[in-house]
C-alpha angles and dihedrals in degrees: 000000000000122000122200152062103307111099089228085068113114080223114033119195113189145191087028119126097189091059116087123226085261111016117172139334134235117213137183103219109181106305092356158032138252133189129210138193122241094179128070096177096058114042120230102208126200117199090350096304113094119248135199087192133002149166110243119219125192117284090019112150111235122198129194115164110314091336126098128204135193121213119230131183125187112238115234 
């Protein structure tokens, strides 16, 4: 899944000047999922430290530009 302002983004985020054209990706690897910066000029932060690739664990705090995303992962 591709995060960022271009309207092709499976999640577009718009009217945001600190997300890139394609800002990060979310991926399912194996049991569970990992997200990765595309960008080096704009920061994608987890839990507040910027990343370039991390494991996401459930009620992680992802931030691209102004937005702010909770991970969650179904139990089970």
């Amino acid at each position: 899944m591709i995060l960022g302002s271009s309207p092709r983004s499976d999640v577009y985020l718009i009217n945001d000047d600190q997300v890139a054209e394609t800002h990060a990706v979310l991926r399912a690897a194996g049991d569970h999922c990992e997200i990765e910066a595309q960008c080096q000029d704009k920061p994608l932060l987890v839990n507040n430290a910027t990343i370039r690739l991390a494991r996401l664990r459930h009620g992680d705090q992802i931030t691209v530009g102004r937005t702010v995303f909770v991970f969650e992962q179904r139990q089970g």
